[in-house]
C-alpha positions, 0 to 999 in steps of 0.5 A: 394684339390690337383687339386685345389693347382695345378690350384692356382699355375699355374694360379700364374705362369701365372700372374707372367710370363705375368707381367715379360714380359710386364714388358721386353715389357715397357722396350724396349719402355724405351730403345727407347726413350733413344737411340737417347740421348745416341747416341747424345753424341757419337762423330763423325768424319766428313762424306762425301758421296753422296744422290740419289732421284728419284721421279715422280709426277702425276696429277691425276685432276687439275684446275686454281687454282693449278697456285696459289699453290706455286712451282706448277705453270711448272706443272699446265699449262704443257701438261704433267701428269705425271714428273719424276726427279732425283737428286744426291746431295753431304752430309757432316755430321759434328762432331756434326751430323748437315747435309749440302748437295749441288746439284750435279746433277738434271735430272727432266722432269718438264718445264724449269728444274723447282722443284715441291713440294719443301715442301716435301723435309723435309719428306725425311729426318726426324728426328726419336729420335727428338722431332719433327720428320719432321723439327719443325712439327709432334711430333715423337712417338720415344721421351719420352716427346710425350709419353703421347700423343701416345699408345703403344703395344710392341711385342717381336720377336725370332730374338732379335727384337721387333715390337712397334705399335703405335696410336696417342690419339687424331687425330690431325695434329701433330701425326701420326700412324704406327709400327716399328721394333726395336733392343730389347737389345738397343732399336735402330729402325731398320725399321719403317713405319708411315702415318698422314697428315699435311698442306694438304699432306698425306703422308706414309713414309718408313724409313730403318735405319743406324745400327751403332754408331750416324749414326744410328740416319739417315736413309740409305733410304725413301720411301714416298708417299704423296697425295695433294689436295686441291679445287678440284685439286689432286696431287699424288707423290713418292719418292725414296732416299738412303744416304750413297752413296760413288760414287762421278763423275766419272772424277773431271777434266771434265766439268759437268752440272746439266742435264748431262745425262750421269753423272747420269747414272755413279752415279745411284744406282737403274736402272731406268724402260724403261717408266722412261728412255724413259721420261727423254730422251726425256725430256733431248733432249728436253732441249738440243734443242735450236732450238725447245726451240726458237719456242716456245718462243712466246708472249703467251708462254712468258707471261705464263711462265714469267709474269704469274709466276711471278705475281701468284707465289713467286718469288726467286732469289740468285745472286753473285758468290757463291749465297751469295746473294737473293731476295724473293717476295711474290706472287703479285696477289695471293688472297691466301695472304689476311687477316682480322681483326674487326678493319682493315677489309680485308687487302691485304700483300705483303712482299719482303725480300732481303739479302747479305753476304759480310762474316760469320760475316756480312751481309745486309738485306733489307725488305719491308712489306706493306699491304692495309686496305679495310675498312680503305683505308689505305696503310700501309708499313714499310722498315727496311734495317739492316747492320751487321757489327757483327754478333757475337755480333749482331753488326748492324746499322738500319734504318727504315722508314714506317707510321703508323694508322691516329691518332686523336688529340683533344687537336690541333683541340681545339687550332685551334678553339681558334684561329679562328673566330666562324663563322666557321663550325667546324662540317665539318671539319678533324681537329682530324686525322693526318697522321704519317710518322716515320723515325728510325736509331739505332745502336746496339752492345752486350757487352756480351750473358747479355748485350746489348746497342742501340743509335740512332734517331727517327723522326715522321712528323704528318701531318694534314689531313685537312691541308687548315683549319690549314694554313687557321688559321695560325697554320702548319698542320706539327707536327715533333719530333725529338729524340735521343734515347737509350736503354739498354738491360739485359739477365739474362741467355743469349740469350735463356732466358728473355730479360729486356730492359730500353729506353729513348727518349727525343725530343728536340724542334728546334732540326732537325726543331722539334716543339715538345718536351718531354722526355719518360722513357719505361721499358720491359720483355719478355721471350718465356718459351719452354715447352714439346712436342711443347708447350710453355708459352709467357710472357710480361711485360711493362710499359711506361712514359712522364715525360716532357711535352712541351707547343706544346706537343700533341701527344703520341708514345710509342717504346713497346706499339704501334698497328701492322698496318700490320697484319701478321699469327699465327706466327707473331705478335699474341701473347703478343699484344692487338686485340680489343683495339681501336687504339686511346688508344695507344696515350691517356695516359701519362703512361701505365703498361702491362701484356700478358701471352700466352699458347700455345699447339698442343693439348688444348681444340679443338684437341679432337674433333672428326673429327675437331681435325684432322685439328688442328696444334696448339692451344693458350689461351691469356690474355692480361691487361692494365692500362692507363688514364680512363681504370683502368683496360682493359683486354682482353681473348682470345681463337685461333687455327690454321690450314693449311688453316687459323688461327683465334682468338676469343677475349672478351674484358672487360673496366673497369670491364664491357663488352667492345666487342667481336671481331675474327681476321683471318690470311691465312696460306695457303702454308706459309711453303711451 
């Protein structure tokens, strides 16, 4: 009996202890999770100090095809294999922790002083407590909300440490896997080390952390290693970078240059191996040539590095005196930019982006967004140019000028045949499709974070496309309207929350040589719902109104319920918006009511599948209803995913209760963040 009391109560201790100590293993993953938000509201004085990276990228194979890869083309047609390149930057640390750097110095061997693989730039400076721990991608293991996505075993050390180990549930895209070293009384990361892979990169990052007050939220060194490949070409890179550096230039009055050999070597803070200073010697002297570098400006070296970046690579440029302004063209010939959709087919885009500030407060920017439609043989395109004369109030003056889907018309066509004589062969004849050209100007002004107003003026010249059988009967083959317009918008919690807008438009026949008249009332909300951990929930509802109808009124446009002629990716245009609704409807109804609701998540259905979940970056659930004229109601359900090579939606349609189709729609996400 005695042996038996000793054996229940050493087994009781045993129990007791082991529940304390995994009770003491939870409460540092606790004190984890805490100590980024307790070190957020620490305040700091502003900081400036100095960031050295070394890095060296190896070709390990290659193809043509890296010439399309976006930063890669100095490296996919130069003889070398293998670059080197050092940077020195300059930081300032604010007093609510934000970090800006500028270039100081830059040594790199790659052709043209050019930079290679920019993407990677963001895994050297991560954001450990953050709810995404590389720029907006890749959910941190170190945040609470993400807890449910990751499993833990918790260790503690006899050094007052503790080694956290942590796997991700589902291997998807936006988790990774590692350990890290963390003070055991504050729950502060002292080393940690993770790999995943995301966007065709894989990657292990080693990361020593700062140990003192906010600072402690940033690394004083990364080390990473990354490997890209992609159809057949593989690229393998290295990292080194240490922040917190105080040696600035050695003289501030003398002259430098950002290929200064001798200004890096006064600022390096690691000695370079005698096969990296024999590399960047030769690649310096090689720059400083200009006789060796006028050599070899031949016509074939012209087109490789001019033209054939130009057409095959995106284009960017700043200008002005201190680069207040820039140009970004995307790739001109790049069959990586193509997309499709059931009812255009393949479609081509091609975007330019243009920007200059004259101050904080104002700015110009000019865009032109353009796409071709194989199967429709329609080219699309649609320039806006804004002006911001406020940028604090979102004080701007628009105007915008594009055209849109060829729509049909029966009612003019029925017209034209009233008037004309029975002999003719209607059969053979366009007479329903018209083409659209739309000219915009608005100007918008925010009373307040609620309130906001917009006035201005839209244009649509409808052209016939058959135009001789309309001027054959005496009738113009040009349908314009000219409309003032105006639209009120609410906020009811600000600019983070939903927006609530009320427009009306009249056009007024002979006014601007506008042969059409009517008058529509449209009202709209929509608010994007951030949820944890990458989710969010997209929500919108409308409806629109004519409540005049001229005698010569035959066509319909609505401000907020129109068809995206240019299809975009996962990020533009995807939710909240109809995918297999025929194009005539947007102009058949005197009315419609509208409702989309959009879910989306890095982990749904598909994520957890083995194997195929790994690939997954993001998944959405869409419902999309509508009522107007004869579809009482339409709805549409859909399912789509998106990955590092391309996003796709998967869409049924119902009309009227019944089946109305199944349709997919595709969008290439090759390289979009890089």
């Amino acid at each position: 009996m005695t042996n038996m009391r000793i054996i229940l109560i050493t087994l009781f201790w045993l129990c007791a202890l082991s529940g304390s100590m995994a009770k003491n293993r939870m409460g540092i993953l606790e004190k984890t999770f805490a100590y980024g938000r307790r070190m957020d509201t620490c305040c700091m004085t502003e900081r400036e100090e100095y960031a050295y990276t070394k890095y060296s990228i190896s070709t390990e194979r290659r193809n043509p095809i890296l010439l399309a890869v976006p930063t890669m083309y100095a490296i996919a047609h130069s003889g070398e294999r293998t670059h080197i390149g050092e940077t020195y930057d300059k930081t300032v640390i604010d007093s609510m922790g934000n970090m800006t750097a500028s270039r100081l110095l830059q040594l790199t061997t790659i052709p043209h002083n050019k930079t290679a693989m920019t993407t990677l730039l963001k895994y050297l400076t991560p954001n450990v407590y953050g709810t995404t721990i590389i720029g907006n991608s890749i959910l941190s293991p170190f945040h609470r909300h993400n807890r449910r996505y990751y499993r833990y075993t918790v260790s503690q050390m006899a050094d007052g440490t503790a080694s956290i180990i942590f796997k991700p549930k589902v291997r998807s895209a936006q988790f990774i896997a590692g350990y890290a070293v963390v003070d055991a009384a504050t729950g502060r990361i002292v080393r940690t080390c993770f790999d995943g892979e995301y966007d065709m990169i894989k990657f292990f990052l080693e990361l020593d952390m700062n140990d003192s007050g906010k600072l402690s939220l940033y690394p004083k060194s990364c080390r990473l290693e990354a490997r890209f490949k992609f159809m057949g070409n593989r690229i393998t890179s290295r990292y080194m970078a240490m922040y917190g550096l105080h040696k600035g230039l050695p003289d501030s009055t003398a002259v430098h240059t950002q290929h200064d050999m001798a200004d890096m070597d006064s600022v390096r803070p690691l000695p370079l191996t005698t096969d990296e200073l024999a590399m960047v010697s030769r690649r310096v002297a090689q720059t400083e040539d200009t006789a060796s570098e006028k050599r070899r400006s031949s016509f074939a070296a012209f087109l490789w590095d001019n033209i054939g970046e130009n057409l095959i690579g995106r284009i960017k440029s700043d200008f002005g005196h201190n680069k207040q302004g820039y140009v970004r063209i995307s790739p001109i010939l790049n069959p990586l930019y193509f997309g499709y959709s059931g009812r255009k087919g393949i479609t081509y885009k091609f975007d330019v982006r243009a920007n200059y500030s004259f101050s904080d407060n104002s700015n110009i920017a000019m865009r032109v967004k353009a796409g071709y439609s194989f199967k429709q043989h329609l080219f699309y395109f649609n320039i806006p140019t804004v002006f911001y004369f406020n940028r604090k109030r979102n004080g701007f003056i628009e105007m915008e000028f594009g055209n849109g889907n060829r729509i049909t018309n029966s009612e003019v066509a029925q017209k034209l045949k009233e008037q004309s004589q029975d002999s003719v062969i209607w059969s053979k004849m366009g007479l329903e499709y018209f083409k659209d050209m739309s000219y915009k100007l608005n100007a918008h002004y925010d009373l307040s974070d609620k309130f906001g107003i917009q006035a201005g003026m839209v244009l649509h010249r409808r052209t016939a496309i058959d135009k001789q059988s309309f001027v054959t009967s005496g009738m113009s083959p040009h349908f314009v309207s000219a409309a003032p317009t105006i639209e009120l918008q609410f906020r009811p919690t600000g600019y983070s929350g939903p927006v609530i807008t009320a427009n009306y438009e009249r056009s007024i026949k002979g006014f601007m040589t506008a042969n059409i008249g009517y008058e529509r009332y449209e009202f709209d909300a929509q608010y994007r719902h951030a949820l944890k951990s990458l989710s969010s929930l997209q929500m919108r509802i409308g409806t629109g109104f004519y409540t005049n109808k001229g005698k010569d009124w035959y066509f319909l446009d609505y401000s907020n319920f129109h068809e995206e002629n240019i299809i975009g990716g996962w990020n533009d245009n995807w939710t909240n918006d109809f995918e297999l609704l025929n194009s005539n409807w947007y102009n058949a109804s005197r009315y419609y009511v509208r409702a989309n609701v959009t879910y989306e998540s890095p982990v749904i259905a598909i994520a957890w599948i083995p194997f195929i979940g790994r690939f997954i970056e993001k998944e959405r659930i869409y419902i999309n209803t509508l009522d107007v004229t004869r579809l009482h109601p339409y709805i549409e359900y859909g399912y789509g995913i998106a990955t590092h090579i391309l996003s796709a939606g998967m869409f049924v349609g119902q009309k009227n209760g019944r089946f109305d189709g199944f349709g997919v729609r595709f969008g290439f996400e090759l390289f979009r963040q890089w």
